[in-house]
C-alpha positions in Angstrom: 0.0 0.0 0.0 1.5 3.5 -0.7 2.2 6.1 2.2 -0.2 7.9 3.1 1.8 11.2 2.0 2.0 9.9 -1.5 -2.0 9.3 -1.3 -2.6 13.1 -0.3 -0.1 14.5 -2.5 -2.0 12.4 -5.5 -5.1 13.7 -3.8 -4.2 17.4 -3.8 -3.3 17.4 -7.4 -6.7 16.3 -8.6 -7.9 19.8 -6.6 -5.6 21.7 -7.9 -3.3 21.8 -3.9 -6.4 23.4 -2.3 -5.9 21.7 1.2 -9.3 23.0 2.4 -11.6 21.9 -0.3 -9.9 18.4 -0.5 -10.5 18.1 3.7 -14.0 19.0 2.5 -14.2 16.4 -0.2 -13.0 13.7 2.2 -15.0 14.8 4.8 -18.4 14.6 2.5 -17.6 11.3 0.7 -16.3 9.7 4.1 -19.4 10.6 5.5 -21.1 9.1 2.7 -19.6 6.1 2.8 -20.2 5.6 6.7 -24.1 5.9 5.6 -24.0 2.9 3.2 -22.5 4.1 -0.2 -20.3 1.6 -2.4 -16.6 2.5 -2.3 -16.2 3.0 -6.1 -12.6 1.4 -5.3 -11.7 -1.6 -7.1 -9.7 -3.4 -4.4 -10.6 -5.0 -0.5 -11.8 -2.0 1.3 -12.8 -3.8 4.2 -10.1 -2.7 6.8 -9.8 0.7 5.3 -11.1 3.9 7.5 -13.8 5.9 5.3 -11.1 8.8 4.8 -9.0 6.7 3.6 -11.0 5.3 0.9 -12.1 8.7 0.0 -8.7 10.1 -0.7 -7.8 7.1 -2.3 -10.6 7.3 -4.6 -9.8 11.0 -5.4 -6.3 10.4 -5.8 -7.5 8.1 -8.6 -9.9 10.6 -9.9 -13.0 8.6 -9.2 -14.3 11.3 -7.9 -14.5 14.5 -9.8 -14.5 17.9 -6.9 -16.1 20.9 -9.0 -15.7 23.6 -5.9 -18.3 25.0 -3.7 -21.5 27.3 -4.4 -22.1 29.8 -2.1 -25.3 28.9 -0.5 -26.6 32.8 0.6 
């Protein structure tokens, strides 16, 4: 399994190194995840945490993060 360091830095690239809206994007999809969604993964996800299978999966670009509308 790769570091953990290497999944983040893959991670941040996919949201062009914005820190706070990939800690939002895990946080979301983690918390999806926790509430029954299917890991779109393609490996044993069993023994993962949820945060790590949501970085994983937006390291691989699974998971496409468009930004945030301003809810006012």
């Amino acid at each position: 399994m790769i570091r953990l360091e290497e999944r983040i830095s893959k991670a941040l690239k996919q949201v062009d190194n914005d820190r706070y809206i990939l800690a939002i994007a895990v946080g979301q999809r983690a918390d999806e995840l926790s509430k029954g969604a299917k890991p779109l993964l393609e490996l044993n996800t069993q023994k993962m945490k949820y945060t790590d299978i949501a970085i994983d999966e937006i390291a691989a670009g699974l998971l496409k993060i468009e930004g945030f509308v301003d809810k006012k």
